[in-house]
N, C-alpha and C positions, 0 to 999 in steps of 0.2 A: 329757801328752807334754812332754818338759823342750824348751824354748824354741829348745837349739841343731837339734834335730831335726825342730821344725816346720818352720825355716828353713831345712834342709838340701832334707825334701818338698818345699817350696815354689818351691824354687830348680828341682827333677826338674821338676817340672810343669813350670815355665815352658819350659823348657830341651825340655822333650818338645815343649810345643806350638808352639814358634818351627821346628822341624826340622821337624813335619808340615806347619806352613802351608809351609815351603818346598819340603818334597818336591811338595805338590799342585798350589803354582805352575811347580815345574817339570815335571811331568806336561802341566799344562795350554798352559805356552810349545811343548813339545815336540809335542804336537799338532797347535798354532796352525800351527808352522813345517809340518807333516806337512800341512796341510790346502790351507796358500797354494802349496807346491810342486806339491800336484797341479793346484792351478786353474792355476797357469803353464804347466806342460804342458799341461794339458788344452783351452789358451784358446791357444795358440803354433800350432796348426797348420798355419797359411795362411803358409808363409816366404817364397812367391812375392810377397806384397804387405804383408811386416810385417819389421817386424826381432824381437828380442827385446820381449816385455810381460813385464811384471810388476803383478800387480795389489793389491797388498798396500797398506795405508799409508805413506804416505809416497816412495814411490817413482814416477818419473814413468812416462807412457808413452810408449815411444820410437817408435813406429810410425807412418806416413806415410797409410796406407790403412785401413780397417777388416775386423778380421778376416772372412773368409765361412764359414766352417766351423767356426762355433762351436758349443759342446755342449749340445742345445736342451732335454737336463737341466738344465744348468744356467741356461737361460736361465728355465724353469718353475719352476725350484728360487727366483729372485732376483723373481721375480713370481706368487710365491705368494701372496700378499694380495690381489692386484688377483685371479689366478682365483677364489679364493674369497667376494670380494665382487662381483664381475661377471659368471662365470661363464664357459665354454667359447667359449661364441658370443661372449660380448661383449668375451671379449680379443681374439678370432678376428678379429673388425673392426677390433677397434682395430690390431693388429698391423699389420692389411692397408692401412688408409688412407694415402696422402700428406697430414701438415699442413703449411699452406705458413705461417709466421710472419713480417710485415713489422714489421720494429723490432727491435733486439734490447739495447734499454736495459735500466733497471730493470723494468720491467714486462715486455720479451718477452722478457727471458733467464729471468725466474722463471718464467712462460710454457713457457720452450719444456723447462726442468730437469724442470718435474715433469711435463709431456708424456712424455717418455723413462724417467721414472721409474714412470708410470702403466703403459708397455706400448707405447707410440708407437713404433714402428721406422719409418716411413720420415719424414724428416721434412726441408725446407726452408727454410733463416734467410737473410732479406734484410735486408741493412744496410749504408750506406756508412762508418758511423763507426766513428771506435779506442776502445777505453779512456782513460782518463782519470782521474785521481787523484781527481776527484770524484766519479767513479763507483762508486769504491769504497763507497758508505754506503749503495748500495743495488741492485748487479750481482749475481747471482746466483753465479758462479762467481768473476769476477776477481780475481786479486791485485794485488800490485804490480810482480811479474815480468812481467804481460799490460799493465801501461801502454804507448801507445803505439803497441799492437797491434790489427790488426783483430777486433771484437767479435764478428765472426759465425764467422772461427777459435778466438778464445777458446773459444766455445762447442762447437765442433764437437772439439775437442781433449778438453775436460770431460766431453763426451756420449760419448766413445768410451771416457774412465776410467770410465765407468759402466756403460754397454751397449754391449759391444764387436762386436755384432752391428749396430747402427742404418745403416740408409743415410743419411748426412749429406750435403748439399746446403747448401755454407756460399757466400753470392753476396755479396762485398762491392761491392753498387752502390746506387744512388738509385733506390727506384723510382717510375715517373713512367706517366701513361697513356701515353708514346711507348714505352716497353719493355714496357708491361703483361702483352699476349698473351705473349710469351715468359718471362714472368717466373711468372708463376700457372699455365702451362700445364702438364696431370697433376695439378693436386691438388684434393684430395676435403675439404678443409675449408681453412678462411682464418682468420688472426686479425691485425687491425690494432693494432696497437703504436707508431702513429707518434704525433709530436709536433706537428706541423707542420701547422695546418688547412687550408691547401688541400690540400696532398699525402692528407691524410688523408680528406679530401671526394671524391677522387679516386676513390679504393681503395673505399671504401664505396659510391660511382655507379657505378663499372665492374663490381662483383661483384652489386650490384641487378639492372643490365639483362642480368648474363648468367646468371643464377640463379644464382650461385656463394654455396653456405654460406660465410657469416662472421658471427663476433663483434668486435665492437672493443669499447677502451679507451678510456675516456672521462679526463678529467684526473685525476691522483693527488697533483699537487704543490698545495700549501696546505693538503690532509688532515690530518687525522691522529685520528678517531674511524672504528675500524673496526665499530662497529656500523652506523653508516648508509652500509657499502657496500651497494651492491644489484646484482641480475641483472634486467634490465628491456626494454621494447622500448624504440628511441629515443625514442617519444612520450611517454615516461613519465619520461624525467630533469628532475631539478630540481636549484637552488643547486649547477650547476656551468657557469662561464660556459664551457668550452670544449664543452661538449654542447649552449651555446643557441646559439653561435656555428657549430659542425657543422651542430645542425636547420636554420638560418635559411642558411645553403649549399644544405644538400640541397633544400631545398623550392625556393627563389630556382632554382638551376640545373637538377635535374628535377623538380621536387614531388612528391621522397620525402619524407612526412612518417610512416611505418611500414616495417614490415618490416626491421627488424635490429637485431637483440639486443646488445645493448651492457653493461658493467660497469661504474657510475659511483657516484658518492659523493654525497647529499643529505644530507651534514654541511652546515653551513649558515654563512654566511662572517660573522666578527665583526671590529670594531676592532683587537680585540688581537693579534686570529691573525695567520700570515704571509700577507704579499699578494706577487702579482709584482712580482722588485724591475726597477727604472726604469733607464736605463742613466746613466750620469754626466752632468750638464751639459756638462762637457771635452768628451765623446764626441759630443754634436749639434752642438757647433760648430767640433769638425774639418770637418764636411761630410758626404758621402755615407755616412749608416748602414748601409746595405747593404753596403759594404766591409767592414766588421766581420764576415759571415757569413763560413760556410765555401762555403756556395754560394748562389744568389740566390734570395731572398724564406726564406731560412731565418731562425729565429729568434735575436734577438742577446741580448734579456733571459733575465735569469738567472731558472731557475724554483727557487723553496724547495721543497725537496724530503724529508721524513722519511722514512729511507731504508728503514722498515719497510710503508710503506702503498703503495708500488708492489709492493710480493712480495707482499702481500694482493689486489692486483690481479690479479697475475701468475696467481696460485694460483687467484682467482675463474673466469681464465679456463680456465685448464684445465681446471677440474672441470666445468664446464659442457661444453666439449669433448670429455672422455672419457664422461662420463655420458649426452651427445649421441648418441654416434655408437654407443656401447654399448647406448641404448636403456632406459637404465636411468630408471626412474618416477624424476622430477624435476620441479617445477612450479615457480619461482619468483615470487616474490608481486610482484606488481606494486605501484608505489607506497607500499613498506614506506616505514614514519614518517613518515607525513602528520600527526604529531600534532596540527597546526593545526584540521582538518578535520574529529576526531573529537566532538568537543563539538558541533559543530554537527549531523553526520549523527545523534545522540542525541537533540537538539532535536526534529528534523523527526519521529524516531520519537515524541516526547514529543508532538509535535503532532498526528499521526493515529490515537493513544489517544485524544484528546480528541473530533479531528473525529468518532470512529467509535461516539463514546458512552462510551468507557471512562476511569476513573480514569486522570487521567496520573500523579501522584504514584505510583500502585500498578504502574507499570514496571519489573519487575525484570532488566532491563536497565541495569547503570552503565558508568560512565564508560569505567573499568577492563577491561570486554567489550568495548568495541566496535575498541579495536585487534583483539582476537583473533579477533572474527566479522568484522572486514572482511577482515584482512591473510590470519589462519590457515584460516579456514573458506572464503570466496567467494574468496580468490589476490587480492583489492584489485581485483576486476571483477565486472560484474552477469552472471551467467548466462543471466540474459536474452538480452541484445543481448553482452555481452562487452569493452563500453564501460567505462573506467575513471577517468571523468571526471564530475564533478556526482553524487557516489551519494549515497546514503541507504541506512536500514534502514526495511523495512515487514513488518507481517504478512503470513502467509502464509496464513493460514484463518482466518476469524471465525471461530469458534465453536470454535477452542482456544484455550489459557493461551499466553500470550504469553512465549516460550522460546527457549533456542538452535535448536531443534526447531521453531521456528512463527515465523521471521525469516530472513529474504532480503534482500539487497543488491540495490538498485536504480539506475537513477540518476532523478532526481526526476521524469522525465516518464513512466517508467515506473512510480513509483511512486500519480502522479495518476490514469491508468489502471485500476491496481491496488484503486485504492480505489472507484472508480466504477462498474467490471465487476463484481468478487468481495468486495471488505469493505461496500460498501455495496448492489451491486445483485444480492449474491445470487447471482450467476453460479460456478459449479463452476469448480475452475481447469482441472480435463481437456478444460474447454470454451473456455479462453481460451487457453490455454498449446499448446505442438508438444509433441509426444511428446520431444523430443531434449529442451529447454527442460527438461521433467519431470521427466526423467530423470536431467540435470543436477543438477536442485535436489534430488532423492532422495539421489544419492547425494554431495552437499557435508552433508547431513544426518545421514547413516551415519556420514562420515569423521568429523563432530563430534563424534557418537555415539563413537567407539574413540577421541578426542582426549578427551574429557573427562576417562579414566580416571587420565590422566597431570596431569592440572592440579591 
């Protein structure tokens, strides 16, 4: 083919395919526009308490109240993943609960976003403070146009461009145990977000002695390894001084030293990292530190704060929340990354092969195991008693091979026991053990059993 005619072909093709991709993007704009028009109508019907919405990008929403007669097509249509992965019932609850959120910083705005975004419709934000230009590095929603502004509007403004169905409950006040009952009263879960350890001590004793489910937030600022977030009971935090300084409240004021589940970080503090920074010298010797607050006994140091490990926080708690109340099989491991404590709980095993007669060297149990049988198999507590403190591994039956399959998590007095009753005295464990106990251990055996396929 002579040269000018290749070039000629060459040039059609092109020239053909720049006009189809443009025919098909304007097919596809012409749709887009076809699509957003009907959700504007279809989402406008309440003009008794809205003005005009529009819910497209980039466009604000002008509306005062939130719509009630929204199209609950489309509300199933926008929460189709959550049905599918929760099921009928379990958005059914989730839809129907009140969450009440105290704080609504970096941690309970990401908190309360992806509550709303899970399926949360009724939902509750307390907080006295504005936005802030530093808060931008780790708010969930704010810009720069919400400087200045109250944070529990910011949110409640963001949660209606989202789900313009939600009951919002936006309270810009301090909550204190003098407003308490009025403040938590109607709602069917709790989550603490606050900063401030006694307010926070507060919130956590007041909701103990009235059975009110809550989770709290335990410190995020000086983070910043998000593998060793964890979901834990309070008894179970470590290397985060605002969770030792909580426990050592609670117990001191009502000796709670259990019962409330908490989100905290056992990244573990070094030289290098960030610490809380200090306030100025100038500033202690003006005089009364306390002036510096915005209100009294609140805090005046500035916390370092990486403004992705509060939404990691934020996130941990909602998902415990939704998977909560949904019902959805969830167990979190108690005391994940104890790595300290692993070598040792191997030892002890190393040492009851020996006491019991057997080769210790011929332990095929390493190192490398015993994270996965404490944390992934036994949840980082003995099934025995449930205790998560002092464990060890020991056999399970003399007279099988020593395996994921013939090892249990103890804590060492149960494990002395164990050797004295069944590995040395011969005793059946159906004779030493509770049916519930049994049963327990059966089935942490099974789940290893279908865990192993995967390792």
């Amino acid at each position: 083919m002579p040269a000018f005619a290749e070039c000629r072909l060459t040039s059609v093709i092109l020239v053909t395919a720049i006009v189809s991709v443009g025919v098909v993007e304007a097919i596809h704009q012409y749709f887009r526009k076809q699509n957003s028009s009907s959700l504007d109508v279809r989402t406008s019907t309440d003009t008794s308490t809205s003005t005009s919405i529009n819910t497209t990008r980039g466009k604000a929403v002008t509306r005062k109240f939130p719509i009630k007669d929204y199209d609950e097509e489309l509300i199933r249509e926008q929460l189709a993943r959550n049905y599918a992965f929760l099921g009928e019932e379990g958005i059914a609850k989730i839809r129907s609960q009140l969450v009440v959120v105290v704080g609504a910083g970096g941690v309970g705005s990401n908190c309360v976003i992806s509550l709303i975004r899970s399926g949360v419709s009724k939902i509750r934000i307390i907080d006295f403070d504005q936005v802030s230009l530093s808060s931008l590095n780790r708010h969930a929603c704010a810009t720069l146009a919400d400087v200045g502004t109250s944070k529990v509007e910011c949110l409640k403004n963001h949660i209606w461009e989202i789900a313009p169905w939600c009951e919002v409950e936006a309270l810009n006040e301090l909550w204190t145990l003098d407003n308490a009952s009025r403040l938590l009263s109607g709602g069917t879960y709790y989550v603490d977000c606050i900063d401030n350890i006694d307010t926070k001590v507060d919130l956590l004793a007041y909701c103990y002695d009235n059975n009110l489910k809550i989770i709290s937030s335990m410190g995020s600022a000086c983070k910043s390894d998000p593998s060793r977030v964890n979901i834990g009971d309070i008894s179970t935090t470590e290397e985060d001084p605002l969770a030792k300084s909580v426990r050592r409240l609670l117990k001191k004021r009502k000796n709670i030293i259990t019962g409330i589940p908490v989100v905290f970080s056992s990244e573990k503090p070094d030289p290098k990292k960030a610490k809380l920074l200090p306030l100025p010298d100038e500033e202690f010797e003006k005089g009364d530190i306390g002036e510096l607050t915005a209100l009294k006994n609140f805090r005046v140091r500035i916390l370092p704060v990486l403004g992705t490990m509060p939404c990691i926080f934020g996130l941990a708690l909602s998902t415990y929340i939704i998977t909560e109340i949904a019902g959805y099989p969830v167990e979190p491991i108690e005391g994940k990354n104890r790595y300290k404590v692993y070598d040792g709980i191997l030892q002890s095993l190393a040492g009851q092969q020996s006491r019991i007669g057997e080769d210790e060297q011929r332990t095929p149990i390493a190192l490398s195991d015993v994270n996965y049988i404490v944390e992934e198999v036994f949840r980082g507590k003995s099934p025995i008693s449930n205790y998560s403190t002092r464990l060890t591994l020991s056999r399970w039956i003399r007279d099988k091979p020593l395996s994921y399959q013939n090892v249990v998590l103890m804590t060492k007095e149960e494990q002395k026991i164990h050797e004295q009753r069944v590995l040395n005295g011969g005793e059946k464990v159906e004779d030493v053990y509770s049916k519930e106990v049994l049963e327990r251990i059966q089935k942490r055996f099974q789940e290893e059993k279908w865990y192993s396929q995967f390792r």
